[in-house]
Every structure is written in structure tokens, then in C-alpha cells.
N, C-alpha and C positions, 0 to 999 in steps of 0.2 A: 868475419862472422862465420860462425861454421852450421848455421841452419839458412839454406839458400830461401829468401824470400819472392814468392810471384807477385813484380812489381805491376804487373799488366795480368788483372786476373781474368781467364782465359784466355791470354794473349790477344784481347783485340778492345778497343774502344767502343765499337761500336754498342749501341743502347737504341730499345724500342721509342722511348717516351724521352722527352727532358728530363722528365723526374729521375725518370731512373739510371740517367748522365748526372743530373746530380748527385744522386748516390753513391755512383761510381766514383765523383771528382774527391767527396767527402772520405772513401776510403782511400783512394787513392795518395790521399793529403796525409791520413793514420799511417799507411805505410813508408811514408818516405822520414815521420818522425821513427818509425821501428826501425827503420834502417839504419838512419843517422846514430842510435841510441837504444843500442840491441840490449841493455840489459833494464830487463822488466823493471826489477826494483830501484833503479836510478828514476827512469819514468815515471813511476809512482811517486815516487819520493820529489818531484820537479810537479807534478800537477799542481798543488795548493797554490804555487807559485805563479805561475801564470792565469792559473783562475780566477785571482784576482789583480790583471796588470791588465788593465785595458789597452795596452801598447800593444803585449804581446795576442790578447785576444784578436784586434785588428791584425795583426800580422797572418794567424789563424785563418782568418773569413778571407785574407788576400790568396794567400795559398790554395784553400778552395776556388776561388775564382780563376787563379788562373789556371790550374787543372779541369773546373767545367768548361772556359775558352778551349781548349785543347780539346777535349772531349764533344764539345759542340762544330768546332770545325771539322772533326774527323768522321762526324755526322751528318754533314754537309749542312748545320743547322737545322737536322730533322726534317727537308721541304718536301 
């Protein structure tokens, strides 16, 4: 890939709120499909597709989860 992507935006996990470890897990999960599948218009052209496969949606929400777990423990669970 010849455009380097920041997979850890600001280099760190740390987040005030859940919420906003949430956000982070959700982008988080967007970069790692840019990563996978650097070219935009492939991307586009794959949405329809899985917008409607409720397999790959679940797969979607799995991926978020386990990125907020990550994010949540690196937070010490926000205590």
C-alpha cells in the first residue's frame, strides 16, 4: 500500500467515556477493512453486498466487539 494508514489514531487507546471507546472500536474496525482493501472503488462496489447478508453483518458487530474488548481493557474498564 503506498499510502501509510494510522491504525491506532493518536497512537494510543486510551478514551474518556465508553462512548467514546466505542467510537474508537467502530473506526477502528473501518480501518482494518481499508487496510485489507486499499482500493476505494472495490470497497464501494462490495458494500451492496454485504448490506444485505446478515452473515456478513454479524461478522461486522463481531469485529466491533472485539476491538471495544481491546479498547475496554486498555482502559482498565474505565473504573
Amino acid at each position: 500500500m503506498s499510502t501509510l494508514v494510522e491504525l491506532i489514531p493518536g497512537n494510543s487507546l486510551i478514551t474518556a467515556t465508553p462512548e467514546e471507546g466505542r467510537q474508537l472500536a467502530i473506526k477502528l474496525s473501518r480501518l482494518i477493512i481499508k487496510v485489507t482493501q486499499p482500493d476505494a472503488a472495490i470497497r464501494e462496489k462490495l458494500r451492496p453486498v454485504y448490506a444485505e447478508d446478515a452473515a456478513m453483518l454479524i461478522a461486522i458487530g463481531q469485529t466491533v466487539a472485539i476491538e471495544f474488548a481491546t479498547i475496554a481493557a486498555a482502559n482498565n474498564f474505565w473504573k
